[in-house]
N, CA, C and O atoms as a Maestro MAE file, in Angstrom:
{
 s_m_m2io_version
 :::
 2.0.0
}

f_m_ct {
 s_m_title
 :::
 protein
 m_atom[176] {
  # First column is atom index #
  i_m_mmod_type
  r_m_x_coord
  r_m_y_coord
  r_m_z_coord
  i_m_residue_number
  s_m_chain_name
  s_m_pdb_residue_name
  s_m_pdb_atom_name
  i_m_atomic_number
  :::
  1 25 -7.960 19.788 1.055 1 A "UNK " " N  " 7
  2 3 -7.006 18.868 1.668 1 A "UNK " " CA " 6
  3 2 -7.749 17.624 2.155 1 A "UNK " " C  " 6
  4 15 -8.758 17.714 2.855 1 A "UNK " " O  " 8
  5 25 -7.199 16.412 1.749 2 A "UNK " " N  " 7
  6 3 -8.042 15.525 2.578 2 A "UNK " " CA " 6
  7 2 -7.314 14.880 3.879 2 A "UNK " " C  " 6
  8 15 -6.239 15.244 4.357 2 A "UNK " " O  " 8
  9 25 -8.112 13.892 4.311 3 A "UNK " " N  " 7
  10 3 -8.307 13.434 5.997 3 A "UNK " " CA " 6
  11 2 -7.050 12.130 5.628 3 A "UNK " " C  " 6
  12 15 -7.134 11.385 4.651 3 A "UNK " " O  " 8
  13 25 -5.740 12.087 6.825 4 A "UNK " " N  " 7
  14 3 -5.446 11.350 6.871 4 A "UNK " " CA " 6
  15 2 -6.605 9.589 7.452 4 A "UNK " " C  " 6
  16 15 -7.291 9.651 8.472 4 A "UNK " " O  " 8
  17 25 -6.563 8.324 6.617 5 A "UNK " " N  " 7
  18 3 -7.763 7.475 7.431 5 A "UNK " " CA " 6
  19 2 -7.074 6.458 6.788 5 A "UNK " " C  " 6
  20 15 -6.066 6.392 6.086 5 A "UNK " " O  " 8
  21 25 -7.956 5.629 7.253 6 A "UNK " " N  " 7
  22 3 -7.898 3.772 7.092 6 A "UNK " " CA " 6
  23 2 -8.951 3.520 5.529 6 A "UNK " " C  " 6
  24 15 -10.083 3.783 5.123 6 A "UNK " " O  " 8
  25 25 -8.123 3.074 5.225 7 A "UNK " " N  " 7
  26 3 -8.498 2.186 3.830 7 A "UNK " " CA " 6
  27 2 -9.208 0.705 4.580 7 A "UNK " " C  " 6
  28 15 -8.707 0.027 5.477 7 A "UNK " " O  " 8
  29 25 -9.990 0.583 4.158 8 A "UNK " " N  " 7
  30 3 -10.902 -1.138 4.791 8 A "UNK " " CA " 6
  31 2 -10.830 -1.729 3.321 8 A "UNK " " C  " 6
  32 15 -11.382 -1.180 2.368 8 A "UNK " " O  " 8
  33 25 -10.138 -2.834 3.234 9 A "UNK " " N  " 7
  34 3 -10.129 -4.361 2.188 9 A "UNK " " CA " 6
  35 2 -10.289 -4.941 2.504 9 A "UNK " " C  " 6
  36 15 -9.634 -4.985 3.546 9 A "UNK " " O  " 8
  37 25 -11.034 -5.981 2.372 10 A "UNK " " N  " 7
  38 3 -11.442 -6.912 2.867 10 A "UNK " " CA " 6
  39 2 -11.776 -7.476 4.322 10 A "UNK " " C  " 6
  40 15 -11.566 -8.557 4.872 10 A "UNK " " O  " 8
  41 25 -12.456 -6.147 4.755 11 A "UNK " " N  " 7
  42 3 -12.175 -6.254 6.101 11 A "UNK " " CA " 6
  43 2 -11.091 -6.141 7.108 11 A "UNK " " C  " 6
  44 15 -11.292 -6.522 8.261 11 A "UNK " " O  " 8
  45 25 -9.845 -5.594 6.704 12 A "UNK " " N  " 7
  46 3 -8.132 -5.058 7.181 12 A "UNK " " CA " 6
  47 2 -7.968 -4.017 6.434 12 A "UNK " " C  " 6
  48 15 -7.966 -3.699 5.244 12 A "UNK " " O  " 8
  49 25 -7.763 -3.355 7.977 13 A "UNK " " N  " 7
  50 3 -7.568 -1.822 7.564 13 A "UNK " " CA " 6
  51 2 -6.601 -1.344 7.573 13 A "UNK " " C  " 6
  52 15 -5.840 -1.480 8.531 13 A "UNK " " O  " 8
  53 25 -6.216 -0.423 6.219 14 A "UNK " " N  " 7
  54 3 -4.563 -0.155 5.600 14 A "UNK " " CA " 6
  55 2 -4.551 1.159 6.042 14 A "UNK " " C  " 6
  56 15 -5.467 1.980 6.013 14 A "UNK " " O  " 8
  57 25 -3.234 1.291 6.521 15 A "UNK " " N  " 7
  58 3 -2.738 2.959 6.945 15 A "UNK " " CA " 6
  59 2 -2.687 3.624 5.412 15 A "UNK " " C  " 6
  60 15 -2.636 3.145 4.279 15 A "UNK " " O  " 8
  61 25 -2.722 4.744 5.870 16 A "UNK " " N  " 7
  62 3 -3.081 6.002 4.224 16 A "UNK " " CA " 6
  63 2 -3.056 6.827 5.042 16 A "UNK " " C  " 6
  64 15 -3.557 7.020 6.149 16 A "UNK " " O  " 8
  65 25 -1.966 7.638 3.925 17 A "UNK " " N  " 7
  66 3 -1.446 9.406 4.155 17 A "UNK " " CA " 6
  67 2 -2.039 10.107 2.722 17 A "UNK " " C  " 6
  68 15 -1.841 9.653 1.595 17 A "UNK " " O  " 8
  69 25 -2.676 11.109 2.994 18 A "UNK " " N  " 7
  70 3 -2.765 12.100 1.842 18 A "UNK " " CA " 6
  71 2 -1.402 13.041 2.011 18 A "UNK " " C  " 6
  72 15 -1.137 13.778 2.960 18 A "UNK " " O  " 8
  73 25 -0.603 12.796 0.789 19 A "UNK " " N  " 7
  74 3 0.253 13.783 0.682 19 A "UNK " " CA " 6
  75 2 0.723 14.687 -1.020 19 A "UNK " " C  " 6
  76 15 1.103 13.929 -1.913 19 A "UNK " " O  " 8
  77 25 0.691 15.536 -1.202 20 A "UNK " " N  " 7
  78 3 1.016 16.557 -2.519 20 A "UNK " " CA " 6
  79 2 0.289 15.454 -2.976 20 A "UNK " " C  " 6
  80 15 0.749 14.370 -3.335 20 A "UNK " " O  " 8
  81 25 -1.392 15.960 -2.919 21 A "UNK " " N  " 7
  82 3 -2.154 15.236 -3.684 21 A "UNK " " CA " 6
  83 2 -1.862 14.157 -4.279 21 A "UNK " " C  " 6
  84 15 -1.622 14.158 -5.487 21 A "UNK " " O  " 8
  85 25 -1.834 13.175 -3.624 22 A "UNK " " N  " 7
  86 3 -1.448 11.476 -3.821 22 A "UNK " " CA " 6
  87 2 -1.812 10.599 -2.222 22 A "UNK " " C  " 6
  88 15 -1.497 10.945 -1.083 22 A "UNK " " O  " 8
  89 25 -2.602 9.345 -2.694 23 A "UNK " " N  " 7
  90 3 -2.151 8.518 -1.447 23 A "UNK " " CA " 6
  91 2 -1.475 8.185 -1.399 23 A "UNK " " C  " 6
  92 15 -0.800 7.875 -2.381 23 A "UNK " " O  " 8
  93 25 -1.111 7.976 -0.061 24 A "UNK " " N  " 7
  94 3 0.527 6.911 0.153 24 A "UNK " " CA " 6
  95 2 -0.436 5.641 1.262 24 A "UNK " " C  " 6
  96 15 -1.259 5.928 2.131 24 A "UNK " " O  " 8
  97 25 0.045 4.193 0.825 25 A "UNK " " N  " 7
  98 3 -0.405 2.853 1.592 25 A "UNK " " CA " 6
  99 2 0.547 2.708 1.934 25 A "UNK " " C  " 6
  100 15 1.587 2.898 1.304 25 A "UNK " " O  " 8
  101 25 0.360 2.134 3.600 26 A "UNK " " N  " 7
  102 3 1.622 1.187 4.368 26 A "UNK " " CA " 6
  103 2 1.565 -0.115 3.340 26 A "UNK " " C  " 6
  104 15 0.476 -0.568 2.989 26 A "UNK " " O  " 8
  105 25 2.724 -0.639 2.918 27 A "UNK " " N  " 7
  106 3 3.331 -1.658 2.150 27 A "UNK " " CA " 6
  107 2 2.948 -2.639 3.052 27 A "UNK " " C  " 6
  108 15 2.245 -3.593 2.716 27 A "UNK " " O  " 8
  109 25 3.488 -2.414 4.503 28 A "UNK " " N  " 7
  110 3 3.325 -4.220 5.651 28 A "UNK " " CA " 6
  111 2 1.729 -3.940 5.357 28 A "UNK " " C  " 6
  112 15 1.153 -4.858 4.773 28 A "UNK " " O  " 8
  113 25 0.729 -2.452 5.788 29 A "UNK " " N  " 7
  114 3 -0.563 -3.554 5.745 29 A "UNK " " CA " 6
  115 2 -1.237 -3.823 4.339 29 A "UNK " " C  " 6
  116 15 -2.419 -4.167 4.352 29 A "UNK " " O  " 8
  117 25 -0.742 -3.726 3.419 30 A "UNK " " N  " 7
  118 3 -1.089 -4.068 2.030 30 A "UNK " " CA " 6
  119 2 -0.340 -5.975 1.782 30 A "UNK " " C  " 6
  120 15 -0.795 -6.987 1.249 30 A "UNK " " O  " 8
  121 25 1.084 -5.616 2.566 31 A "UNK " " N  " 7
  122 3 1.149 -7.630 2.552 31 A "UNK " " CA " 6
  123 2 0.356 -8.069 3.186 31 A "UNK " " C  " 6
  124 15 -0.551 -8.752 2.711 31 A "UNK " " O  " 8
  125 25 0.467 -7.818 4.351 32 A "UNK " " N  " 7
  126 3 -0.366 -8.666 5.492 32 A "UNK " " CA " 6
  127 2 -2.306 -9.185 4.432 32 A "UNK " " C  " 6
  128 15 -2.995 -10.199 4.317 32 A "UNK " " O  " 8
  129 25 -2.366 -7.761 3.946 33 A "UNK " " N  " 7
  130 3 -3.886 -8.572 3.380 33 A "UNK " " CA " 6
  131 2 -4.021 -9.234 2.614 33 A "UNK " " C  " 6
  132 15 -5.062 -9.888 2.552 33 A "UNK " " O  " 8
  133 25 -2.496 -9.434 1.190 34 A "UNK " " N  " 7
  134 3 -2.211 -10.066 0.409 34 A "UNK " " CA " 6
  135 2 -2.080 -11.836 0.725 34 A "UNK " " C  " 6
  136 15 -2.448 -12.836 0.110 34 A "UNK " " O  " 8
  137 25 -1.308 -11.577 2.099 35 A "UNK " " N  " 7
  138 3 -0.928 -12.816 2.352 35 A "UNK " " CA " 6
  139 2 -2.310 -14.088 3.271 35 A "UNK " " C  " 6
  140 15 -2.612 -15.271 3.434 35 A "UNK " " O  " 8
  141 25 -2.655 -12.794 3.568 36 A "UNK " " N  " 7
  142 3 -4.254 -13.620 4.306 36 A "UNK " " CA " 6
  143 2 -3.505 -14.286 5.897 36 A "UNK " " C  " 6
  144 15 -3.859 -15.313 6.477 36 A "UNK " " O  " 8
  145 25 -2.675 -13.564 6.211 37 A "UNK " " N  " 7
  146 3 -1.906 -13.689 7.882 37 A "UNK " " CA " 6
  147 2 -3.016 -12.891 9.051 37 A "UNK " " C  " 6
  148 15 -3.607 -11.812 9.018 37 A "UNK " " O  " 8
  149 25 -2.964 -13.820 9.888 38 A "UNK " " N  " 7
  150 3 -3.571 -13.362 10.640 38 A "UNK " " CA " 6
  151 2 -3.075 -12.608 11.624 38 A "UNK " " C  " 6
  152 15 -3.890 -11.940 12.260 38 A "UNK " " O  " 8
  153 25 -2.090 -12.554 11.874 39 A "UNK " " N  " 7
  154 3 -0.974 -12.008 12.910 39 A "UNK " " CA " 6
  155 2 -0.537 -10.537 12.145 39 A "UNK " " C  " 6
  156 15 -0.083 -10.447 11.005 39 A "UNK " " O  " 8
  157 25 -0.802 -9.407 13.098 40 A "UNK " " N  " 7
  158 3 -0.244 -8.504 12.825 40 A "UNK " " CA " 6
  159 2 1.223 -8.563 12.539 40 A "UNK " " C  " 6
  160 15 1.989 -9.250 13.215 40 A "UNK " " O  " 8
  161 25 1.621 -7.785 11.466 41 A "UNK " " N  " 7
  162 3 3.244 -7.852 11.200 41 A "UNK " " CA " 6
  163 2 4.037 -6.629 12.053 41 A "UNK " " C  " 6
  164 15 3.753 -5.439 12.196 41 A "UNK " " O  " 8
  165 25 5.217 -7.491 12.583 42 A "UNK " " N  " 7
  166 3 5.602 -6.074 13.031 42 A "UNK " " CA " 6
  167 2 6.182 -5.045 12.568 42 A "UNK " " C  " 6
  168 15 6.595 -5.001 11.409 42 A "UNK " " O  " 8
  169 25 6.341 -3.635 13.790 43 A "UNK " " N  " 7
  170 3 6.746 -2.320 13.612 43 A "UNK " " CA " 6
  171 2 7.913 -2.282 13.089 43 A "UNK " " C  " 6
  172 15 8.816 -3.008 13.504 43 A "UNK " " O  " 8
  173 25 8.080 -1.379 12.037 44 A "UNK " " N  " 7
  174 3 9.684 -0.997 11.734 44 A "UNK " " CA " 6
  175 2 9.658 0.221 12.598 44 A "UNK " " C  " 6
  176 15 10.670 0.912 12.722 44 A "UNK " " O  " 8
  :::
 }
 m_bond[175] {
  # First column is bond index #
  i_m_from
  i_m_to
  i_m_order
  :::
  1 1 2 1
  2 2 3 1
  3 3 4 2
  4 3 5 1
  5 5 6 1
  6 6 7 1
  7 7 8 2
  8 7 9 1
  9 9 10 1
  10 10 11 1
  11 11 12 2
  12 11 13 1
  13 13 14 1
  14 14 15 1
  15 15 16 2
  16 15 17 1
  17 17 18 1
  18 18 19 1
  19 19 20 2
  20 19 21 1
  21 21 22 1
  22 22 23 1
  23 23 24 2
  24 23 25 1
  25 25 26 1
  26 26 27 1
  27 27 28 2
  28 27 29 1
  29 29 30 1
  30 30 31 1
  31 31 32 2
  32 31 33 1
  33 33 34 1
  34 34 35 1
  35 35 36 2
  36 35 37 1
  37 37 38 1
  38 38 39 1
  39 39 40 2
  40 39 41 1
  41 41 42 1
  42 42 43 1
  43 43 44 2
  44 43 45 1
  45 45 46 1
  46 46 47 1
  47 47 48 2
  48 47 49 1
  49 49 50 1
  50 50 51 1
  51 51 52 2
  52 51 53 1
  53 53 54 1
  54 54 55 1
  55 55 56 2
  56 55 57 1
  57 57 58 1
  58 58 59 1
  59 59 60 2
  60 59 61 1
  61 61 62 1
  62 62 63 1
  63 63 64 2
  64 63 65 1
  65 65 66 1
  66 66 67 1
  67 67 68 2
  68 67 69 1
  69 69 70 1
  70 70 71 1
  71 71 72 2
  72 71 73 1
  73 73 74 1
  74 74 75 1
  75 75 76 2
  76 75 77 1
  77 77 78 1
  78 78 79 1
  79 79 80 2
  80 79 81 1
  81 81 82 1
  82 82 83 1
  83 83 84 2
  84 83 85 1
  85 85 86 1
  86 86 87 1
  87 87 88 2
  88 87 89 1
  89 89 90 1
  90 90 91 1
  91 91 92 2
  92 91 93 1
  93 93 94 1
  94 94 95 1
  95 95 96 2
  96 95 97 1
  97 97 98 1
  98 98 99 1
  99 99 100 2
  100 99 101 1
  101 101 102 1
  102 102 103 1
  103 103 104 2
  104 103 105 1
  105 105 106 1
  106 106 107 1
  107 107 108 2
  108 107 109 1
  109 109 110 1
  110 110 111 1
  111 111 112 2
  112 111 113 1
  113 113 114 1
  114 114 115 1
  115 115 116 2
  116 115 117 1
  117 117 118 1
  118 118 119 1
  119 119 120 2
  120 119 121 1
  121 121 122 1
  122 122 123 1
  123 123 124 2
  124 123 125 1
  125 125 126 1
  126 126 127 1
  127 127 128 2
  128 127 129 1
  129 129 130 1
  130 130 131 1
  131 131 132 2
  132 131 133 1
  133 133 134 1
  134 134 135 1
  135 135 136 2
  136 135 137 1
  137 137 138 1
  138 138 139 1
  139 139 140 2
  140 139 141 1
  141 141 142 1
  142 142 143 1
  143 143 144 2
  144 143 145 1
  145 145 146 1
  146 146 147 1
  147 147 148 2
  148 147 149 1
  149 149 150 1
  150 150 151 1
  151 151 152 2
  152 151 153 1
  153 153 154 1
  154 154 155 1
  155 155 156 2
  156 155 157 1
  157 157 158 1
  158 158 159 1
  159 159 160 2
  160 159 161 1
  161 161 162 1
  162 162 163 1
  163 163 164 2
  164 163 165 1
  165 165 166 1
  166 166 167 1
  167 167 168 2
  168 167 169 1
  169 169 170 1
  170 170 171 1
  171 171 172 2
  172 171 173 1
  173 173 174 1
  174 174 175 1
  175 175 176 2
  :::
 }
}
């Protein structure tokens, strides 16, 4: 089983779930690094 953790890109670190063998990435912190924002996006 692996460790729920933080993915680091480019220096911003993406939420990650191990689930039925697959990662799952938070989508907001995968924009946020896309977009090069400096401002955290907010909570749903």
């Amino acid at each position: 089983m692996q460790e729920n953790k933080l993915a680091i890109f480019e220096e911003k670190e993406i939420r990650r779930e191990w689930y039925k063998e697959d990662w799952y990435f938070s989508v907001i912190d995968v924009v946020e690094v896309l977009v090069e924002n400096n401002k955290r996006p907010r909570k749903y």
